[in-house]
N, CA, C and O atoms as a GROMACS GRO file, in nm:
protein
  524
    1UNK      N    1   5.477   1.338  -1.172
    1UNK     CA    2   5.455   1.210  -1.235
    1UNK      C    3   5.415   1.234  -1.379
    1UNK      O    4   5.322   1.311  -1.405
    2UNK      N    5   5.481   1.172  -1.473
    2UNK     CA    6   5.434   1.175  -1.630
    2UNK      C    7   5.377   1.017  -1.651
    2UNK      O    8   5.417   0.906  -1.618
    3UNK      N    9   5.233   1.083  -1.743
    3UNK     CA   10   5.142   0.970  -1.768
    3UNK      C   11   5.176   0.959  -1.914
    3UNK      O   12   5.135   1.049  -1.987
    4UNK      N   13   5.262   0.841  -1.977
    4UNK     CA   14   5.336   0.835  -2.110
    4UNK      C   15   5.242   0.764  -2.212
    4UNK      O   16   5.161   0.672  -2.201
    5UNK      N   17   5.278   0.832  -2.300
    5UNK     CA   18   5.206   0.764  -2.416
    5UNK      C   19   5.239   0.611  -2.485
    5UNK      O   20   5.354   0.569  -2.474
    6UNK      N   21   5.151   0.539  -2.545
    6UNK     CA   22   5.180   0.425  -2.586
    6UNK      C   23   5.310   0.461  -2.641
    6UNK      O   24   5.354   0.567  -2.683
    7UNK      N   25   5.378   0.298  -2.626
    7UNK     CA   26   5.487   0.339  -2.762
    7UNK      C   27   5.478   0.360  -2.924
    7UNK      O   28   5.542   0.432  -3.000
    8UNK      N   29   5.345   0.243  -2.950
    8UNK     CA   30   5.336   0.301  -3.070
    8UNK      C   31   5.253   0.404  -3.157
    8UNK      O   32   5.231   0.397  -3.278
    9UNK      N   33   5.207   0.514  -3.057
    9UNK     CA   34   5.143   0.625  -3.092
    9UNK      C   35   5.300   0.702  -3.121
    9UNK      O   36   5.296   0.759  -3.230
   10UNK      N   37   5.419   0.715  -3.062
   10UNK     CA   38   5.521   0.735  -3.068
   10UNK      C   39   5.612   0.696  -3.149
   10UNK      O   40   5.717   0.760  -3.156
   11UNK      N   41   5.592   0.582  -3.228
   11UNK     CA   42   5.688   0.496  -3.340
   11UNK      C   43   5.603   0.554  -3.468
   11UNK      O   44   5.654   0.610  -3.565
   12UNK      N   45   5.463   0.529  -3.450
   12UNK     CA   46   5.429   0.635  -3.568
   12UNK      C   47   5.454   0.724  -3.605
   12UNK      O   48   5.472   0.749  -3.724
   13UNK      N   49   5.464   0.794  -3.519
   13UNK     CA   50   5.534   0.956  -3.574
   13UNK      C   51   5.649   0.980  -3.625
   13UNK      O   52   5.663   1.072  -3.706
   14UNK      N   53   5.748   0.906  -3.587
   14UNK     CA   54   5.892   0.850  -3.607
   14UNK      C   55   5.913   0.816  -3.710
   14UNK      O   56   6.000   0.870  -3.778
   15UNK      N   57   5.830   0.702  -3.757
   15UNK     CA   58   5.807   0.605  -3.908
   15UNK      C   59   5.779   0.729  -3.992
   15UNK      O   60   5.861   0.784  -4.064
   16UNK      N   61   5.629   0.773  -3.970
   16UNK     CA   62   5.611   0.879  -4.092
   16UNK      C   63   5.733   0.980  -4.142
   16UNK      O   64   5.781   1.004  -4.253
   17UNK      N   65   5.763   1.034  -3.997
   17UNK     CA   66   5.882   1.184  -4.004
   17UNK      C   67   6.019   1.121  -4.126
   17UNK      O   68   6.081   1.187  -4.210
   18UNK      N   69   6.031   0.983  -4.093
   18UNK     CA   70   6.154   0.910  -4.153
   18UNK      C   71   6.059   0.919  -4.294
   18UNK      O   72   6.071   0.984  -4.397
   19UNK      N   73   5.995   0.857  -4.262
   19UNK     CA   74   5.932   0.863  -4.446
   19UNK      C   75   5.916   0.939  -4.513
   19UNK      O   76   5.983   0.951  -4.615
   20UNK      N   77   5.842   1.003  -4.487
   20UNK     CA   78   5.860   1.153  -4.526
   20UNK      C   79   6.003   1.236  -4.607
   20UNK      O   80   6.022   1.298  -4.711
   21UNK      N   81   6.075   1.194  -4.498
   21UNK     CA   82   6.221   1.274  -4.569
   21UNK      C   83   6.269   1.205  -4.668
   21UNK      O   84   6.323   1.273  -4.755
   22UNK      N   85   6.267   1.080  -4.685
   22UNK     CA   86   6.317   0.983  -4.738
   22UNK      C   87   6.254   1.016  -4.836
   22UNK      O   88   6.336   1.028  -4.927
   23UNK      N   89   6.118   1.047  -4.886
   23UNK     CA   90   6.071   1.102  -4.967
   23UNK      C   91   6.092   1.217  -5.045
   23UNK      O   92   6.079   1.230  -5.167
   24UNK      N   93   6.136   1.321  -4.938
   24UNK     CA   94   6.150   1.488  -4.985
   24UNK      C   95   6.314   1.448  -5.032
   24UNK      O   96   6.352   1.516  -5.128
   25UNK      N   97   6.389   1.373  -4.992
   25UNK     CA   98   6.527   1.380  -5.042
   25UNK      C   99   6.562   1.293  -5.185
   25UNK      O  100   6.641   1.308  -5.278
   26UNK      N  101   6.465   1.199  -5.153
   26UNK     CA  102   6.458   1.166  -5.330
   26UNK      C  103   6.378   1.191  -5.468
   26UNK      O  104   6.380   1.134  -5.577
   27UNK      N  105   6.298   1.314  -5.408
   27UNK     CA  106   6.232   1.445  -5.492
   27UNK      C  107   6.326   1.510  -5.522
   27UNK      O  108   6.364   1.534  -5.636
   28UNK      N  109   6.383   1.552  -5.403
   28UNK     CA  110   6.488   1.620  -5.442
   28UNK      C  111   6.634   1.640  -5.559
   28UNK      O  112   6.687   1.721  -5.635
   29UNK      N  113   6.647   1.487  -5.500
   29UNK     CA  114   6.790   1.454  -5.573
   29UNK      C  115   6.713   1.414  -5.748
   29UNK      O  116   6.785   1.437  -5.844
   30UNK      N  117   6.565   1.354  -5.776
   30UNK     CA  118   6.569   1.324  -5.914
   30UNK      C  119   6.505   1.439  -5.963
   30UNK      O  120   6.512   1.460  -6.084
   31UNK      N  121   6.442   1.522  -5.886
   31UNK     CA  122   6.388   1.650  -5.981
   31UNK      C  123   6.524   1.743  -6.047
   31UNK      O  124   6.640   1.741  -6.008
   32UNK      N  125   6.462   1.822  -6.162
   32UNK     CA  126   6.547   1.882  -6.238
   32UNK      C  127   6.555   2.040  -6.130
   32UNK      O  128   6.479   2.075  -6.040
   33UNK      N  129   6.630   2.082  -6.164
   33UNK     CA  130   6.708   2.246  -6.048
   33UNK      C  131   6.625   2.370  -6.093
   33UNK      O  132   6.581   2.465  -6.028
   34UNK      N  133   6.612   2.318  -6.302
   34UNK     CA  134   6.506   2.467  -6.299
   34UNK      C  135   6.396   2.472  -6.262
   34UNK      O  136   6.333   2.576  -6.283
   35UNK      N  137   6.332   2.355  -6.191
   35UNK     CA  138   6.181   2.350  -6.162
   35UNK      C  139   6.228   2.405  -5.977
   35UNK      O  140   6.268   2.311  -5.909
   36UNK      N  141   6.223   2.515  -5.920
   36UNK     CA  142   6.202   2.516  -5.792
   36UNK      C  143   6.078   2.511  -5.780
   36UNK      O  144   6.010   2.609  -5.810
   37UNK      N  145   6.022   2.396  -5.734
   37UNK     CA  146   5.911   2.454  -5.680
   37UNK      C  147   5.860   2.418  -5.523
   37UNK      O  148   5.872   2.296  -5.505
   38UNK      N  149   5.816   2.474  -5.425
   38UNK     CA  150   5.795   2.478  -5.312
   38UNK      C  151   5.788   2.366  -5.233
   38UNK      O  152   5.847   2.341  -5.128
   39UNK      N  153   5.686   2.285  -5.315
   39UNK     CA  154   5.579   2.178  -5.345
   39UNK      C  155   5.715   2.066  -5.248
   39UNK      O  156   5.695   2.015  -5.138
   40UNK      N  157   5.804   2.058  -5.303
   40UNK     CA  158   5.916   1.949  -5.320
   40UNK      C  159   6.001   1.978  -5.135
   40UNK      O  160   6.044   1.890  -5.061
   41UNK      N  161   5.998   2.142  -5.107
   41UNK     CA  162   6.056   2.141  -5.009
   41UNK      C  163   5.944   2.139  -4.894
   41UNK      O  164   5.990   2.146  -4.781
   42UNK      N  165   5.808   2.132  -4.904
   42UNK     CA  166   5.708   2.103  -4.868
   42UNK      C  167   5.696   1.982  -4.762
   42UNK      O  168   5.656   1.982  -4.646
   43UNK      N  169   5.750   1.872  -4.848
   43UNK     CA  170   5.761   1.758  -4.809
   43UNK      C  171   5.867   1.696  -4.683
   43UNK      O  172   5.854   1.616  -4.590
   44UNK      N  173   5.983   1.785  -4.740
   44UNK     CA  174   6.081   1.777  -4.607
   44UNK      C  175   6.015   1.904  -4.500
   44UNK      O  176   6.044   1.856  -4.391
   45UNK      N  177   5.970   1.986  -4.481
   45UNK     CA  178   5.889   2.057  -4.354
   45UNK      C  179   5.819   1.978  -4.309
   45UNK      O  180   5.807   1.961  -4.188
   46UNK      N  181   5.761   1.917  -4.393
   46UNK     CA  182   5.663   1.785  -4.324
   46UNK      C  183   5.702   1.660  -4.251
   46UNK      O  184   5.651   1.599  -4.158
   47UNK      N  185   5.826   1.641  -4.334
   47UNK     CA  186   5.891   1.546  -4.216
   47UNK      C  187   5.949   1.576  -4.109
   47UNK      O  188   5.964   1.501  -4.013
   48UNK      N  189   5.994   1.716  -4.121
   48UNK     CA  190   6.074   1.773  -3.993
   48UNK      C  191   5.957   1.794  -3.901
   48UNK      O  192   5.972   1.782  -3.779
   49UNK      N  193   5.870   1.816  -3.941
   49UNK     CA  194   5.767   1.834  -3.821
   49UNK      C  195   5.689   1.770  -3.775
   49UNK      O  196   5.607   1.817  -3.696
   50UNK      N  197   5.693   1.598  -3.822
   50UNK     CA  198   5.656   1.472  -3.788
   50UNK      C  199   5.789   1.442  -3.676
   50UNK      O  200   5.759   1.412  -3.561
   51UNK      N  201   5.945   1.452  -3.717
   51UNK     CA  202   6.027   1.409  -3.626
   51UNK      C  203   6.054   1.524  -3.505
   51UNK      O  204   6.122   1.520  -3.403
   52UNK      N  205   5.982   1.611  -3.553
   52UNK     CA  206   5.973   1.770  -3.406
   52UNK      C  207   5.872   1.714  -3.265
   52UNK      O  208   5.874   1.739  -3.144
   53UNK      N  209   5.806   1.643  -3.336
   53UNK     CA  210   5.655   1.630  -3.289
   53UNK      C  211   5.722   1.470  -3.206
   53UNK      O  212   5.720   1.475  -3.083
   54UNK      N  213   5.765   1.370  -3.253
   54UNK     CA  214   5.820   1.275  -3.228
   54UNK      C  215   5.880   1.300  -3.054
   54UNK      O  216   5.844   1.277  -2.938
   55UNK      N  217   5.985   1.357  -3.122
   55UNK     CA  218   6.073   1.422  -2.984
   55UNK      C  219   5.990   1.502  -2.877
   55UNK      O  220   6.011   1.496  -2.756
   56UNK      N  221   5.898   1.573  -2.934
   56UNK     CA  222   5.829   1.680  -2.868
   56UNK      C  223   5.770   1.561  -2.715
   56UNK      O  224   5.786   1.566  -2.593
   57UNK      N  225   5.716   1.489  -2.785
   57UNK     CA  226   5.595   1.388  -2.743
   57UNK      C  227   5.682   1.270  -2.628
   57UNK      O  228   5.646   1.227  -2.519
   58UNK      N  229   5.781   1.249  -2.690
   58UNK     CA  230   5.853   1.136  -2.635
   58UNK      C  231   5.942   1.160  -2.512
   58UNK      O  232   5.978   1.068  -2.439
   59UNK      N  233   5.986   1.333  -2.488
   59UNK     CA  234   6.079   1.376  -2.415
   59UNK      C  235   5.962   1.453  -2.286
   59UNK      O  236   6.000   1.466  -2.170
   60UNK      N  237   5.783   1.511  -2.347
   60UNK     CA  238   5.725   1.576  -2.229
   60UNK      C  239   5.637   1.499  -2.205
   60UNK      O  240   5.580   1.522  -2.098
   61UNK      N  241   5.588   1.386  -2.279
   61UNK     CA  242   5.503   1.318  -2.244
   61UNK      C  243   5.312   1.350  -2.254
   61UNK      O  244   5.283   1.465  -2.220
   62UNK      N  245   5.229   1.288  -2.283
   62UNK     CA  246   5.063   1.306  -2.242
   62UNK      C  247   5.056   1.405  -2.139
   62UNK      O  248   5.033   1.526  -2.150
   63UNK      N  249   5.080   1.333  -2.033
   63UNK     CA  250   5.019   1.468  -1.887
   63UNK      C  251   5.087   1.438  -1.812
   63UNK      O  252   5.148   1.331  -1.812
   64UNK      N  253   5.095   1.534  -1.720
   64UNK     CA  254   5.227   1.564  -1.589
   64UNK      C  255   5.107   1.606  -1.468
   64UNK      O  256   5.010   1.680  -1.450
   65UNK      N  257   5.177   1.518  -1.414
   65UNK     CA  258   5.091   1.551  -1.281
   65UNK      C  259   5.179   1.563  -1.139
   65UNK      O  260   5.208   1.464  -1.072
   66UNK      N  261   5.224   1.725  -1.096
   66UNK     CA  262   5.327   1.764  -1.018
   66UNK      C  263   5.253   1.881  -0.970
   66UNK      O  264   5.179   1.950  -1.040
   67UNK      N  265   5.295   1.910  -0.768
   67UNK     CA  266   5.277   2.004  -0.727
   67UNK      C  267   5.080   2.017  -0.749
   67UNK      O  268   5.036   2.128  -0.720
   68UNK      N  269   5.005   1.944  -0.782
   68UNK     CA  270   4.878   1.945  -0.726
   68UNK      C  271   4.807   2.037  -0.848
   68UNK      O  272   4.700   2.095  -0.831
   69UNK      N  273   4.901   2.044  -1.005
   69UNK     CA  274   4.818   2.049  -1.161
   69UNK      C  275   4.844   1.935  -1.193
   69UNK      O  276   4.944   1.870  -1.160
   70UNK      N  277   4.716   1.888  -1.290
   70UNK     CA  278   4.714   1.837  -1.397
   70UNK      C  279   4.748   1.867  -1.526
   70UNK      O  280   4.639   1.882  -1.580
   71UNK      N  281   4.851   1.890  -1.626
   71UNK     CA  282   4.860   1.928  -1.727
   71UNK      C  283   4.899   1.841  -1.870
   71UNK      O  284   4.983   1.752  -1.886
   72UNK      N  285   4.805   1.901  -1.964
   72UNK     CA  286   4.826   1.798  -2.095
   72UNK      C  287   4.979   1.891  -2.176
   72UNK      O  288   4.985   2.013  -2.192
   73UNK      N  289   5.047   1.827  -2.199
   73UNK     CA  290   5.154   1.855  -2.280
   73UNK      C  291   5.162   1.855  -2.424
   73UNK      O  292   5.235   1.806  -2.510
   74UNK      N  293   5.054   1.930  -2.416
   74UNK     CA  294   5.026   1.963  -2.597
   74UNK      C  295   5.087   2.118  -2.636
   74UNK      O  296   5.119   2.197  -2.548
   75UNK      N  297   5.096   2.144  -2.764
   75UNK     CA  298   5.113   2.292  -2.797
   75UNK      C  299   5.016   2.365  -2.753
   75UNK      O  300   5.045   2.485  -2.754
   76UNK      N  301   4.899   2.338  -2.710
   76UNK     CA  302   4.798   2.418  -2.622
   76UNK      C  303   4.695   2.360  -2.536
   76UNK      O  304   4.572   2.357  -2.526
   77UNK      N  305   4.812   2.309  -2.470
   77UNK     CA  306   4.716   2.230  -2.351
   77UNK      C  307   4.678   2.285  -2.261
   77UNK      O  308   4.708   2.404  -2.254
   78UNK      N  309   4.594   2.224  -2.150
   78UNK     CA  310   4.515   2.282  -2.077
   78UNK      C  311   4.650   2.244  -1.930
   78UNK      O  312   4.756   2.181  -1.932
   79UNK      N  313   4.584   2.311  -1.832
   79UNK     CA  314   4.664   2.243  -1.667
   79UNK      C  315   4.491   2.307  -1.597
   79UNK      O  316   4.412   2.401  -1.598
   80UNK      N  317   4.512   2.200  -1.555
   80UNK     CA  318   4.399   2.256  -1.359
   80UNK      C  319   4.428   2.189  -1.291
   80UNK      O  320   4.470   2.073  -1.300
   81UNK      N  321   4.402   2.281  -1.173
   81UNK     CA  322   4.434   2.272  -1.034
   81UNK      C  323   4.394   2.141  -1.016
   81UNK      O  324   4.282   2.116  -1.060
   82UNK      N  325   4.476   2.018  -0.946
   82UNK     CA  326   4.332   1.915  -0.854
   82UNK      C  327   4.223   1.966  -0.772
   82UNK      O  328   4.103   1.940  -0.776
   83UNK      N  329   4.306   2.061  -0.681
   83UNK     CA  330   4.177   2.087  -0.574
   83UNK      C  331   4.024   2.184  -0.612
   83UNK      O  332   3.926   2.209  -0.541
   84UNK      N  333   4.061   2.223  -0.764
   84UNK     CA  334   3.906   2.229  -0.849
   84UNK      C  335   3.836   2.140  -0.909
   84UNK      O  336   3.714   2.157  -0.922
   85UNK      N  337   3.884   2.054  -0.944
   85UNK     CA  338   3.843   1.946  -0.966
   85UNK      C  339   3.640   1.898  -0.875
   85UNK      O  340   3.614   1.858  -0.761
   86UNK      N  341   3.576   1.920  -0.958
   86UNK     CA  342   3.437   1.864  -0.901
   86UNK      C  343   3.373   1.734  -0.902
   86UNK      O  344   3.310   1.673  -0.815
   87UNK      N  345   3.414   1.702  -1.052
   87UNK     CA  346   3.349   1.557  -1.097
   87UNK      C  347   3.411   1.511  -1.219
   87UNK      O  348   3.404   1.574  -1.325
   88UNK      N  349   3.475   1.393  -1.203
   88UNK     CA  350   3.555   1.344  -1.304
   88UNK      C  351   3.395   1.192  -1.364
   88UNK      O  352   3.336   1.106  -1.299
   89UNK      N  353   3.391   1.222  -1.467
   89UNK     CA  354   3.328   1.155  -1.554
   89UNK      C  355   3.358   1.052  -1.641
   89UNK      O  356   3.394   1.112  -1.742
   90UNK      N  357   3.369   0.873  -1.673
   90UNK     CA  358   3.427   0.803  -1.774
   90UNK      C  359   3.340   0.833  -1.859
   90UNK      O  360   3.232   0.883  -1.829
   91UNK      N  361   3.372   0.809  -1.963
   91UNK     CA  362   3.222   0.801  -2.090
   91UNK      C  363   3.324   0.771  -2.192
   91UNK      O  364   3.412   0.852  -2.218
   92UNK      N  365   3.314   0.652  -2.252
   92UNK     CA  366   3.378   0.563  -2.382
   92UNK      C  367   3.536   0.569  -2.387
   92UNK      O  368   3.622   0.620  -2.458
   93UNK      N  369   3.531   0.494  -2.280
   93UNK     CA  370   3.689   0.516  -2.184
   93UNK      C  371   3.794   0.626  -2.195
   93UNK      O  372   3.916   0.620  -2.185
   94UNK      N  373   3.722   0.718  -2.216
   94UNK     CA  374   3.799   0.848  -2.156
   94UNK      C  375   3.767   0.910  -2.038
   94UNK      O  376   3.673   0.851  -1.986
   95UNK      N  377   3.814   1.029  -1.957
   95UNK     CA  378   3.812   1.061  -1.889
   95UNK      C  379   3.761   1.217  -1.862
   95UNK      O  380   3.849   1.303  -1.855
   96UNK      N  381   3.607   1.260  -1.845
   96UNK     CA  382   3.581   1.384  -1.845
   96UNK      C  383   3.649   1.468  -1.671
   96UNK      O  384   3.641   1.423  -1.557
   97UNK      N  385   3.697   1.574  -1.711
   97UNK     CA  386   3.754   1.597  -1.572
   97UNK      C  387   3.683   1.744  -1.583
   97UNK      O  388   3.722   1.835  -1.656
   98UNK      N  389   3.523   1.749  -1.457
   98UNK     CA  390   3.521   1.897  -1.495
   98UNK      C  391   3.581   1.947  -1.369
   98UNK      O  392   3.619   1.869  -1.282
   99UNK      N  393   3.595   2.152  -1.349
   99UNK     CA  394   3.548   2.228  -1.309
   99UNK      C  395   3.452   2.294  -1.317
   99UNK      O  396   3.359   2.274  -1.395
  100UNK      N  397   3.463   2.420  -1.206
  100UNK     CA  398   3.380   2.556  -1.217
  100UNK      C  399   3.400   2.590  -1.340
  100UNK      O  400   3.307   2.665  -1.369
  101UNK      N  401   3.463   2.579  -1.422
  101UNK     CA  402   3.533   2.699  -1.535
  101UNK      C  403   3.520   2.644  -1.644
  101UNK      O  404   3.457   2.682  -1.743
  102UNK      N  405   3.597   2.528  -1.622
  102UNK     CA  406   3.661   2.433  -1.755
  102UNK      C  407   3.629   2.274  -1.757
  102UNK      O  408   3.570   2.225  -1.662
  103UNK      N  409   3.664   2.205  -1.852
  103UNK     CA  410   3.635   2.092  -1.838
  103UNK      C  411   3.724   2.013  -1.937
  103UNK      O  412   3.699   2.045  -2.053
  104UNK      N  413   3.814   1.925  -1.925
  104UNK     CA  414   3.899   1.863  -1.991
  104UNK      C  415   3.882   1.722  -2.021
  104UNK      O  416   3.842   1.653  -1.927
  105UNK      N  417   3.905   1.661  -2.136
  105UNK     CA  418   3.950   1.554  -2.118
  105UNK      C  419   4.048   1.460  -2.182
  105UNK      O  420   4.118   1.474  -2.282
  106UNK      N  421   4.033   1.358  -2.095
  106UNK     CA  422   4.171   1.255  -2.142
  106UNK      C  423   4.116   1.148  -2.213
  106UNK      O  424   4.004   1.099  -2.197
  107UNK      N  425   4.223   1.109  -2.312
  107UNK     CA  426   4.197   1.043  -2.392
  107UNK      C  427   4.307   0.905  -2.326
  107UNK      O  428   4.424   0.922  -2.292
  108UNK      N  429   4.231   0.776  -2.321
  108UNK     CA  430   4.316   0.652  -2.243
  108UNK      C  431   4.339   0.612  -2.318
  108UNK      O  432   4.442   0.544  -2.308
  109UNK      N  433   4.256   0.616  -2.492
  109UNK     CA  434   4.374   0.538  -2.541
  109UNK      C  435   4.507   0.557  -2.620
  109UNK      O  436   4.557   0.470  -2.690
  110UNK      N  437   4.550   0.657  -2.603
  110UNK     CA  438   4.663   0.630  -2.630
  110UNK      C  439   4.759   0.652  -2.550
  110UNK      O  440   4.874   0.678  -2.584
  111UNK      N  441   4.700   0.641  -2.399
  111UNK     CA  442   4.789   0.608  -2.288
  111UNK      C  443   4.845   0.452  -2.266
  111UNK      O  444   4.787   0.347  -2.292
  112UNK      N  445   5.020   0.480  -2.191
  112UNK     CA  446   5.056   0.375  -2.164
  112UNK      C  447   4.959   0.271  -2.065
  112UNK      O  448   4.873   0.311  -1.987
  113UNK      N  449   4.994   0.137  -2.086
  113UNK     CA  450   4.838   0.093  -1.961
  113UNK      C  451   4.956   0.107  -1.809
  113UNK      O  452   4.891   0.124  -1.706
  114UNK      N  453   5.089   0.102  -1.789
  114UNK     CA  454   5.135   0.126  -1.660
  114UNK      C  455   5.091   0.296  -1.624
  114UNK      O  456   4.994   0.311  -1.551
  115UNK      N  457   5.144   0.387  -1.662
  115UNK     CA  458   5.111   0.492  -1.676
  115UNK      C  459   4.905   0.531  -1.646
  115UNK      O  460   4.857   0.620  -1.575
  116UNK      N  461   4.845   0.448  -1.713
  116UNK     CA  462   4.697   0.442  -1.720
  116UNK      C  463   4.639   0.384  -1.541
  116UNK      O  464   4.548   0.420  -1.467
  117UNK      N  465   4.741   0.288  -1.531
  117UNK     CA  466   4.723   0.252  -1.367
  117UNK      C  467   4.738   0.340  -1.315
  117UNK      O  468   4.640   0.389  -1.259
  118UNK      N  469   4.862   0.404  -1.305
  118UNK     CA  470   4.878   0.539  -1.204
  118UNK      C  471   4.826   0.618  -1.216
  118UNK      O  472   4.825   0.694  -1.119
  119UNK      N  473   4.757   0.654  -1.324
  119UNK     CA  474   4.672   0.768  -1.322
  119UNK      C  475   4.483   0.715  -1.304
  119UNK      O  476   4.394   0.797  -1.328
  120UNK      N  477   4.459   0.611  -1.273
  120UNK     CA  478   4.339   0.605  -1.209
  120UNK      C  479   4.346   0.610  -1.058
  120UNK      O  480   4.268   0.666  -0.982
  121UNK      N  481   4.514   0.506  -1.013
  121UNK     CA  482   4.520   0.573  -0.841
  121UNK      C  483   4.530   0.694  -0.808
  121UNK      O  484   4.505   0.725  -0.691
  122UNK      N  485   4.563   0.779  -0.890
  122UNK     CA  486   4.544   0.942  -0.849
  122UNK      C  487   4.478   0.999  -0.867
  122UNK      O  488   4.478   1.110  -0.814
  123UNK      N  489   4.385   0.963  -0.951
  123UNK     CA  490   4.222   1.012  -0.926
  123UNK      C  491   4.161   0.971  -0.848
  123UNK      O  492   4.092   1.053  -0.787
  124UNK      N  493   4.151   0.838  -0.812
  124UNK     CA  494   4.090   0.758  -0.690
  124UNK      C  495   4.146   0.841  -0.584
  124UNK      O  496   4.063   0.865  -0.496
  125UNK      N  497   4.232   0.880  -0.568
  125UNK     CA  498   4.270   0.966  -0.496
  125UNK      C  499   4.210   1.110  -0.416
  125UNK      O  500   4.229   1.139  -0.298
  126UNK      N  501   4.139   1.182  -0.507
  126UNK     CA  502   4.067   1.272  -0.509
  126UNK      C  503   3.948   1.268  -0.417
  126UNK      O  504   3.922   1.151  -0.390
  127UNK      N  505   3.875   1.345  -0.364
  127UNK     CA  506   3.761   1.317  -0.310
  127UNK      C  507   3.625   1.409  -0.378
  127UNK      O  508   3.552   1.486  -0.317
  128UNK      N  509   3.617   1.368  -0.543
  128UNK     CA  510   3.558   1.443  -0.576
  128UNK      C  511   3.430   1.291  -0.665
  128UNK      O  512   3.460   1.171  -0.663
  129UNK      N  513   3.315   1.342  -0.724
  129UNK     CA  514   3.190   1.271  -0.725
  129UNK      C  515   3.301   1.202  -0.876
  129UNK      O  516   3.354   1.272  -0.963
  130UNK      N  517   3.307   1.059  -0.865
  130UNK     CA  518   3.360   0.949  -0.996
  130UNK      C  519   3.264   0.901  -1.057
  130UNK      O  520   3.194   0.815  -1.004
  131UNK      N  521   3.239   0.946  -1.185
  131UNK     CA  522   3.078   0.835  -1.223
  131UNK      C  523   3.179   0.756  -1.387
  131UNK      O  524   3.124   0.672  -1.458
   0.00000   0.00000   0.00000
């Protein structure tokens, strides 16, 4: 199951990445050829990696929850087991999820609210202490 992100945490990234280039390509085209300077191609890396991030986000989603991990789908996200899982904690509507080891958490808002349903029935799910 993927717990999806709002859409417009997702259109942002989109908007900027577009802007961005739109930017670096008309640096481009009015700056003069003997000035290389970095600075200018700077701007298009930046958009490519606003529309990397776009796709990145839109195609793996917030968190996946398959086969009995939890995992955030970040460039260095975390996964744990459910059945370590001890005590999942709200505190300023996020979601503290500890273990023995580790302790993660989710951020709701910039979860979808269908997505946000299913992922409180699958914690409700759990038989571990909910405060």
């Amino acid at each position: 199951m993927k717990i999806k992100y709002k859409k417009g945490k997702l259109r942002i990234n989109l908007i900027l990445g577009f802007s961005w280039l739109v930017f670096a390509i008309v640096l481009l085209l009015i700056s003069d050829n003997k000035s290389n300077s970095w600075i200018k191609y700077g701007w298009l890396g930046m958009s490519l990696m606003y529309i990397a991030l776009y796709f990145y986000q839109y195609f793996n989603q917030y968190l996946t929850i398959e086969n009995g991990i939890l995992k955030v789908n970040s460039l260095f996200g975390k996964k744990i087991y459910l059945t370590e899982i001890k005590r999942i904690k709200k505190f300023a509507g996020d979601y503290i999820i500890h273990t023995d080891k580790t302790e993660l958490t989710i951020n709701t808002q910039i979860i979808d609210p269908t997505s946000l349903a299913d992922l409180n029935i699958e914690l409700k799910k759990l038989t571990v202490e909910f405060s």
